[in-house]
C-alpha positions in Angstrom: 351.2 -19.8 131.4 347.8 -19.9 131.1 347.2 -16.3 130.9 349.3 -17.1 127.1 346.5 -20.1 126.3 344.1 -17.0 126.8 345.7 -14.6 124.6 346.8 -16.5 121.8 342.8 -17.5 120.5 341.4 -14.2 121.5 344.5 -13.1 119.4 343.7 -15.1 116.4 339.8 -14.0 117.1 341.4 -10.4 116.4 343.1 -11.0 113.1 340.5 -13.1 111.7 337.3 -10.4 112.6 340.4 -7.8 110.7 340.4 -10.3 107.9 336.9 -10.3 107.7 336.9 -6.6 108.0 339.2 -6.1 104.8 336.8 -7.9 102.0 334.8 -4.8 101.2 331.0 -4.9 100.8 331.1 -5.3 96.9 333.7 -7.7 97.0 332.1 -9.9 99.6 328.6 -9.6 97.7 330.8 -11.2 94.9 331.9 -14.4 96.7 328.5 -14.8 97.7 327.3 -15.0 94.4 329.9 -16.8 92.7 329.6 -19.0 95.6 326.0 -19.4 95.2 325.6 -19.8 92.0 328.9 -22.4 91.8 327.1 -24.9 93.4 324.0 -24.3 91.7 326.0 -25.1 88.6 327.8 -28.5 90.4 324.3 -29.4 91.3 322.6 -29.0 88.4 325.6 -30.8 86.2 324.7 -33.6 88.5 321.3 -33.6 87.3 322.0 -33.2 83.8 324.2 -36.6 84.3 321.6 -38.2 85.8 318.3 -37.0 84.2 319.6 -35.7 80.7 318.0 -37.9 78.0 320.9 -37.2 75.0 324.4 -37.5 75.9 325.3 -34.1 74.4 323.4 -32.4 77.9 324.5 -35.4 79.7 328.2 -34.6 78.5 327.3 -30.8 78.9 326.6 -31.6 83.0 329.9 -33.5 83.3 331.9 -30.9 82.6 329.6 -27.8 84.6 330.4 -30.3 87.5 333.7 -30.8 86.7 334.7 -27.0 85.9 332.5 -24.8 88.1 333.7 -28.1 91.2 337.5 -26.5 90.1 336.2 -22.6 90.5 334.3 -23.6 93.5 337.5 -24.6 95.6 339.7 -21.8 93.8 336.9 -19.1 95.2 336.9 -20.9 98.4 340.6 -20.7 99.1 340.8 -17.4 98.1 337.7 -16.6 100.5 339.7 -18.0 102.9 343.0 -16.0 102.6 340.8 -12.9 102.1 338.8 -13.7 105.6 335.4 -13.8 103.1 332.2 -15.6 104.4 330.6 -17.9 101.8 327.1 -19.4 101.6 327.3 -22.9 103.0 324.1 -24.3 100.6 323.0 -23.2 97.4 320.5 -20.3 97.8 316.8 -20.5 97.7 316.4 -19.2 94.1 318.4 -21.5 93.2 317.1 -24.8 94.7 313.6 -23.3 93.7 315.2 -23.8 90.4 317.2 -27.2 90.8 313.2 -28.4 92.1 311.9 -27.6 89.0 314.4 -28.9 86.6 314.3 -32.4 88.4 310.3 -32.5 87.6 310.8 -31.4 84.0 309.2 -33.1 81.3 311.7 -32.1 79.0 314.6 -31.9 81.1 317.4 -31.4 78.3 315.7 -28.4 76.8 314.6 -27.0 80.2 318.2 -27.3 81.5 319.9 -25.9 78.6 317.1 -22.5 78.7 317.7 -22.5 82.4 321.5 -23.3 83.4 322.9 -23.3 80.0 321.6 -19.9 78.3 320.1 -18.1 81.4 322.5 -18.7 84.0 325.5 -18.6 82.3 324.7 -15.1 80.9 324.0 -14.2 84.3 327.1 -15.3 85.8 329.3 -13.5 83.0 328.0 -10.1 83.5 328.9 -10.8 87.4 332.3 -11.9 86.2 332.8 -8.9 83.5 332.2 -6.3 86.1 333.8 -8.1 89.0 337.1 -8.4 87.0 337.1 -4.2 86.0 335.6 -3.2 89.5 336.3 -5.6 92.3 338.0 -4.0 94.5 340.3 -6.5 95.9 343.2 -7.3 92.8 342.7 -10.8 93.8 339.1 -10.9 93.6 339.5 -9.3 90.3 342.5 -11.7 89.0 340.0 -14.6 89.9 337.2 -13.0 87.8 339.1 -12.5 85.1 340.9 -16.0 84.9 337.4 -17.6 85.0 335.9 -15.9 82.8 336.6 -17.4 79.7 335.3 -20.4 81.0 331.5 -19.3 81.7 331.9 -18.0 78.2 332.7 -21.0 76.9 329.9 -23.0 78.9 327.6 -20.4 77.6 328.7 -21.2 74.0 328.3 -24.6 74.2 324.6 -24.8 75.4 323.9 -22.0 72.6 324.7 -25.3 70.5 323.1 -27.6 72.1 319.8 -25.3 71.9 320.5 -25.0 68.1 320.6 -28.6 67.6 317.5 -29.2 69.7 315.4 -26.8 67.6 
């Protein structure tokens, strides 16, 4: 009996380092990136709620929170059946960032340059090229599907930096 209490956790220890295994280099960089920059979005929606001055950015962070907080827990469950490690904190570069944004002088244009324009665009080329060349169909599903939304983010702070001129 308890030789079964041994084998059943080393057991499960096997299929999850196989699971881990199967997410391909590429495909794995992807989560960490989505991942990454996910909660840099959440994070910096938060700070756009609570810094921006006009409540067009203000608006604008409520729904980065809201909508990248939706992607972040669709990426993490598909991590999850895919055996994929994700980043646990947002990544350096991108606190370095959230750091300077909450000492901005001019926050709403600052944020919109930064997290509107800059990291959107970012994020899309990751998403484009993840949804044609992940590896994983899944991955690539999930790429795809959110995709539409980043573009959409990204069009709406191109606004807001036209009516801030």
């Amino acid at each position: 009996m308890k030789r079964i209490h041994l084998i059943v956790p080393a057991a499960l220890l096997v299929l999850a380092a196989a699971a881990q295994a199967a997410v391909s280099k590429d495909d794995q960089e992807f989560f960490n990136k989505a991942a990454g920059g996910g909660m840099f979005e959440v994070e910096a929606g938060r700070l756009a709620e609570s810094k921006g001055t006009s409540a067009e950015v203000k608006a604008f962070g409520s729904m980065l929170v809201k909508d990248h907080g939706a992607a972040n827990d669709e990426l993490k469950a598909l991590a999850a059946t895919k055996g994929a490690m994700l980043p646990a904190a947002v990544p350096k570069e991108h606190q370095k960032e959230l750091d300077k944004l909450a000492k901005s002088k001019d926050f709403d244009k600052d944020f919109i340059k930064s997290v509107g324009l800059k990291d959107h665009k970012k994020d899309i080329g990751l998403f484009e090229k993840t949804s044609k060349k992940a590896d994983d169909p899944d991955v690539k599903a999930f790429a795809a599907k959110t995709l539409p939304t980043l573009k959409a983010h990204l069009g709406h702070a191109e606004s807001l930096a036209k009516a801030k001129k």
